[in-house]
N, C-alpha and C positions, 0 to 999 in steps of 0.2 A: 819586701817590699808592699791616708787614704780617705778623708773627710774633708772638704773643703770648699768656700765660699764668700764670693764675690757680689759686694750689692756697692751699684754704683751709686753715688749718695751726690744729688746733682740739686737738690733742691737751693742750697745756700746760694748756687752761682746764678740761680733762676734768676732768685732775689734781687742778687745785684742787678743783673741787668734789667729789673725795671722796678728798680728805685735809682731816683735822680743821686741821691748822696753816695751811692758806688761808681766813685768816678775808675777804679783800676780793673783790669784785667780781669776775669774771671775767674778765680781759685779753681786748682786741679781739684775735681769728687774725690773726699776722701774714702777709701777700699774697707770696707769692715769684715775681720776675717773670725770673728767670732767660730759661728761653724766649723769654717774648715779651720784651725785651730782643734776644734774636738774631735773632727773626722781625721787630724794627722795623729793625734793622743791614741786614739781608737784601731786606726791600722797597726799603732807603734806597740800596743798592749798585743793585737794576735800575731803579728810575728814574731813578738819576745814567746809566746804562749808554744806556739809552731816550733819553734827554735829549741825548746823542751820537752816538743814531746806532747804537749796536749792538741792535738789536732782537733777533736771535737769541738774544746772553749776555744779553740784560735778563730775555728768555724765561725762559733754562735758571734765572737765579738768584733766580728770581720762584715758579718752579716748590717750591723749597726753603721759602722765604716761605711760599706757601699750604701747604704740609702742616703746618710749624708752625702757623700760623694753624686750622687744619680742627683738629691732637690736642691744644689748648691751648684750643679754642671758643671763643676772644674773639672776641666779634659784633664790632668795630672793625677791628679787623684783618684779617677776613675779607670784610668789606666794601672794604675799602681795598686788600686784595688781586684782588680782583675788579675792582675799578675800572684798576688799574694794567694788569692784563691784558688790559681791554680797549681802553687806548691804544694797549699794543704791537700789539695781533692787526691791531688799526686800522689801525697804522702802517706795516701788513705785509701790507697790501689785504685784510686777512682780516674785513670786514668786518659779515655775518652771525654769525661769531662772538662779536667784539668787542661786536657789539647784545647779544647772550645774555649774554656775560660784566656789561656792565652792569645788563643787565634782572635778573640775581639779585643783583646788588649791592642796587638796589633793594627789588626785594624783600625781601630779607634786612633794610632800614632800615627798612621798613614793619612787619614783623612786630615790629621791635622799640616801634613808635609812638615813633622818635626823629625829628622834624620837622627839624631839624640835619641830619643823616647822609642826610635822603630828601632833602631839596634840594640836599647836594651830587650825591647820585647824577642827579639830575634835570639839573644843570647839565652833568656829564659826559654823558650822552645828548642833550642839547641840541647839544653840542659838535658830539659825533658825525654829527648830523642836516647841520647847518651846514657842515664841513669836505667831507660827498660832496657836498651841494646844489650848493657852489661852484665844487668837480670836475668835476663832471656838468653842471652850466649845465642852458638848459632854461626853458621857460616858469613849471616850480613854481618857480624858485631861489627868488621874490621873495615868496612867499609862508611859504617855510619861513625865510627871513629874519625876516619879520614876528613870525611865532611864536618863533622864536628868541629876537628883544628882550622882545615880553610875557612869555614863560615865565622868562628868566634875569631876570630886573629884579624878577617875583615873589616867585623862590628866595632870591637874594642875601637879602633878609630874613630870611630865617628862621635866617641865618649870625652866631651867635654869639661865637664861640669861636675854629673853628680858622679861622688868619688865609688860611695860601696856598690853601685851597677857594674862600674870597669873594677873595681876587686873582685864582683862576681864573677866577670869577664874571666878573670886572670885565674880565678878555683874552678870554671870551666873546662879551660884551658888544661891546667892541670890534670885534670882526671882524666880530659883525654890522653894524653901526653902518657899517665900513669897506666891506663888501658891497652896504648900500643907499646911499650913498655920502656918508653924513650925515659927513663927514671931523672936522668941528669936534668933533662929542659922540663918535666914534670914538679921539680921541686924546684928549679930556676922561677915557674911560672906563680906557685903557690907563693911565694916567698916574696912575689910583687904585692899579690893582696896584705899578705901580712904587714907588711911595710905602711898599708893603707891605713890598716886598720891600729895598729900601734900607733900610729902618728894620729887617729883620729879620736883614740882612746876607746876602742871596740872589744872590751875583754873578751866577751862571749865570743864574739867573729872569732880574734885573734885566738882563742882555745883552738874554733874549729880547725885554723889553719896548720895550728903544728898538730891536730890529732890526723889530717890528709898528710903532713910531713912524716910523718909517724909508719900510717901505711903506706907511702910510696915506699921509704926504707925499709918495711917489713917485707914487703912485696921484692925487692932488689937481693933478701936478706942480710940489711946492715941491722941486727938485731939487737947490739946496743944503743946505736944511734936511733932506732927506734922507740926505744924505753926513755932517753933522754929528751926526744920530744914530746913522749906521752907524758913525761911529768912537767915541760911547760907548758900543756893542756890542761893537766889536775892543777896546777897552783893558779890557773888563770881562770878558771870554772869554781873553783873556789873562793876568788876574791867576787866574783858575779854573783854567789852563791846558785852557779845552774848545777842543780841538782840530776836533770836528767843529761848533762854532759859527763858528771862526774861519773855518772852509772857505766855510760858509754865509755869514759877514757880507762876505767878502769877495768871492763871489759875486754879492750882492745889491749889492753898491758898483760893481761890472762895470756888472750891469744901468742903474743909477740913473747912472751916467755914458754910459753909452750913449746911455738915453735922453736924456741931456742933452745931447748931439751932442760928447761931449770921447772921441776914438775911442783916444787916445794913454791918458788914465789909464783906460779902460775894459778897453784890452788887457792893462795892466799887473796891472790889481786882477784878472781874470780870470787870469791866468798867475802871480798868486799865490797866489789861490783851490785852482788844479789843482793846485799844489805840494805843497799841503797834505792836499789831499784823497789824492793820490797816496802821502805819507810814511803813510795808513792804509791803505793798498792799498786806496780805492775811485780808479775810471778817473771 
């Protein structure tokens, strides 16, 4: 989840009202969104960036994003900038940042009293909380789980409108769901995003969601039903050409045969994985 901008363009209705030959109404200011136009182009480049794996370019070109966003003051955008930045920072172990970056997202949705916009922010720090609980292990995980599922099953309501925030809702959901190990409503939950995202035409999204179908079924050990998701991640990460998902699904195909005791296609899907990962320069 960021550039946007609003100039109220009031001059022509001035006119009329005082010149004698505008005898009608006032014309509504027409909105010129030039800007934010570039600042939504600009968020949309570092979350595709993010999504693969460059966190640094997602950074720098995220960075551009928010100033448009900050001298155009559209509270959207600037929320949705905020938000984005705190995936990356997230994703770049910079955690205590990432909380900040969210925490004025929110805030920022609050001051506006848009019930929408505070629940997705709420969803994204729920995220946050869930993704170190399950890093870190530890006697709290299972309770920050807990809270996880009540708080995101609360917010998803309040999602009207914008459709990929409640699909994030729903791969939220999931992971908690897959954490406490409730597997059945874990992939019941993911399988709502999916649905989102296929009907909205979201390859990339839709890769991730059967590579999360993938590991709940690895995780339960349905080990071919594992392997059968992970190749409608590789064929759908292939038509996006995301090259750092493919690294990843085919990674996770390593694993999932491993563990399935098949050492021959384990080695192979792993020595394709490195290939790939290698043509980006990571080792």
């Amino acid at each position: 989840m960021k550039k946007n901008i609003f100039y109220a363009v009031t001059l022509f209705s001035l006119c009329c009202l005082a010149l004698p030959s505008c005898s009608t109404a006032p014309k509504k200011p027409a909105e010129v969104f030039t800007q934010r136009k570039t600042g939504e182009q600009q968020l949309e480049l570092a979350n595709r960036e993010a999504d693969r794996g460059n966190f640094l370019l997602a950074l720098d070109l995220l960075k551009e994003a928010r100033r448009i966003a900050v001298s155009v003051d559209d509270p959207s955008l600037r929320i949705r900038t905020f938000l984005s930045q705190g995936n990356i920072l997230f994703s770049l172990g910079r955690r205590e940042d990432a909380s900040a970056a969210w925490d004025a997202a929110l805030a920022e949705a609050a001051s506006l009293k848009n019930p929408e916009l505070a629940a997705i922010c709420r969803i994204y720090r729920a995220r946050g909380r869930l993704l170190a609980a399950s890093a870190d292990g530890g006697a709290g995980a299972a309770g920050i789980v807990n809270e996880v599922k009540i708080e995101v099953n609360r917010e998803i309501g309040f999602i009207k409108t914008d459709k990929l925030s409640l699909a994030l809702g729903w791969t939220v959901l999931a992971l908690a769901e897959k954490e406490g190990r409730s597997f059945t409503e874990a992939e019941a939950a993911v399988k709502k995003a999916l649905d989102i995202h296929e009907k909205g035409n979201y390859p990339e999204q839709a890769a991730y969601d059967w590579y999360l179908i993938a590991s709940i079924r690895s995780v339960a050990a349905r080990y071919d039903s594992a392997v059968e998701a992970l190749e409608q991640a590789i064929a759908l990460d292939r038509r996006s050409e995301n090259s750092w998902g493919l690294a990843t699904d085919w990674r996770a195909l390593a694993e999932v045969y491993r563990k399935a005791g098949k050492t021959a296609e384990a080695e192979a899907a792993a020595a394709r994985s490195a290939e790939i990962f290698k043509s980006l320069g990571v080792e």
